[in-house]
N, C-alpha and C positions, 0 to 999 in steps of 0.2 A: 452306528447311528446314521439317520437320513439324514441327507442335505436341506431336506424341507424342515426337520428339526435343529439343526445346527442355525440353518438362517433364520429360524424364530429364535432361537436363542441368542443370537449377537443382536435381532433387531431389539428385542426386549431390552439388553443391554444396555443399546446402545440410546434407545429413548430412554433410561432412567438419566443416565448421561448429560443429553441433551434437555431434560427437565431443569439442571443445575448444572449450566453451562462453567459459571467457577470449580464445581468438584469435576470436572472432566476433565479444564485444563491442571488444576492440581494433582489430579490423578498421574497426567501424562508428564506432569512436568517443565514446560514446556516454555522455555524461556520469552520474555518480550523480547520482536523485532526490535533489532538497533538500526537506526538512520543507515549508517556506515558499513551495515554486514553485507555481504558477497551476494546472500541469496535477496536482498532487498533492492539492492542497486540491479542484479541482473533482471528481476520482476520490475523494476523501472521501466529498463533500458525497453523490453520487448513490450511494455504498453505504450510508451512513446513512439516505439517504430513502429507500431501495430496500428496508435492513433493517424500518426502523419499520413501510413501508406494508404489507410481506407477510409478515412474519414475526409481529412484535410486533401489528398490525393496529391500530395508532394513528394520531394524524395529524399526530404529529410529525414536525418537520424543520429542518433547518438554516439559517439563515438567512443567517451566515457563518461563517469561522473568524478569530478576532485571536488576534495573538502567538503565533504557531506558529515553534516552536524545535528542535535538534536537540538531545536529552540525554544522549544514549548514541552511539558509533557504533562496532560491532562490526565492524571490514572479513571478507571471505570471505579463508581463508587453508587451511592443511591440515589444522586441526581442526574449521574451522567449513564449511560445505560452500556455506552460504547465509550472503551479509554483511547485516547488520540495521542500521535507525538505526532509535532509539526516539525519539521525537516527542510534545510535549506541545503543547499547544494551548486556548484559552477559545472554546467553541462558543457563537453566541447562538442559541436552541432559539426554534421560536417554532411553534404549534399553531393547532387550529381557536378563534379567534375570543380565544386569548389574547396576553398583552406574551412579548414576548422576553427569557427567561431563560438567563441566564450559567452555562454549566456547563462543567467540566474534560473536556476529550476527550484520550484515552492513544491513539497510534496509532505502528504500527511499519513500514518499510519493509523490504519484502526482496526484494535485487537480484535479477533474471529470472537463473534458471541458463543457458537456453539461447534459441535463438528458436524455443521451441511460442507462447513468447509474443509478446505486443506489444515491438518493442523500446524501452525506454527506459522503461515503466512498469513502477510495481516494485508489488510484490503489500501490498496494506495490510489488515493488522490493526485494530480499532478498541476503543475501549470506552469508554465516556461517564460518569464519575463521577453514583453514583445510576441509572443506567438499566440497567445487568446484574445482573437481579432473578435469574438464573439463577446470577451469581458465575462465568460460563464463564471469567474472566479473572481468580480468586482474588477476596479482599475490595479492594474500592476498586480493584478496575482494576489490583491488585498484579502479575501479570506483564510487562504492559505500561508499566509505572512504574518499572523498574531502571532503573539509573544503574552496576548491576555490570559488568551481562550478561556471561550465562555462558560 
């Protein structure tokens, strides 16, 4: 068989898939991200050092995250289109040539709709109590901080 047939055949595939974003992840399996799992905190840690290095242009970073909880968990249903869990967590920050400081970190998961993406990592929100001088996240990390969700 050709490769130019093989790759029509996965794409084929993989759009019936991606038509019924649920029966793909059911297919696969594929557990909901927990707050607290390895590969979630480690997808943290490198958007945080990724955000401060190029964005913010400081030389903060992460050093770990403790006591990361789930606070909220909003499942995907037929109002909500994307399922959310809201996540709290105590970040130790630690910089060029300073001690490690304990700050509040708000972060939020959101289950991959289909597979454009990676499967099984879910898209994370963040915001750092005191470091969103911008407020892009409301005062104090306030949308990321429900406990309602909408």
């Amino acid at each position: 068989m050709s490769a130019a047939r093989i790759a029509l055949a996965l794409s084929v595939a993989l759009s019936a898939f991606s038509a019924q974003p649920s029966l793909a992840f059911e297919f696969l399996k594929m557990p909901a991200p927990q707050c607290d799992s390895a590969n979630v905190l480690a997808s943290l840690k490198e958007r945080v050092d990724g955000r401060f290095r190029s964005v913010n242009k400081t030389k903060l970073y992460i050093k770990k995250v403790v006591n990361a909880r789930t606070t909220y968990e909003r499942p995907k249903d037929e109002l909500h289109r994307v399922g959310r869990k809201f996540c709290h967590g105590v970040a130790l920050m630690g910089g060029a040539g300073s001690k490690y400081e304990k700050r509040d970190i708000w972060y939020t998961l959101s289950t991959p709709q289909d597979l454009a993406g990676i499967p099984g990592v879910a898209k994370i929100d963040f915001c750092i109590s005191g470091l969103d001088v911008w407020r892009i996240y409301g005062k104090d990390c306030s949308t990321l901080r429900t406990t309602i969700g909408w």
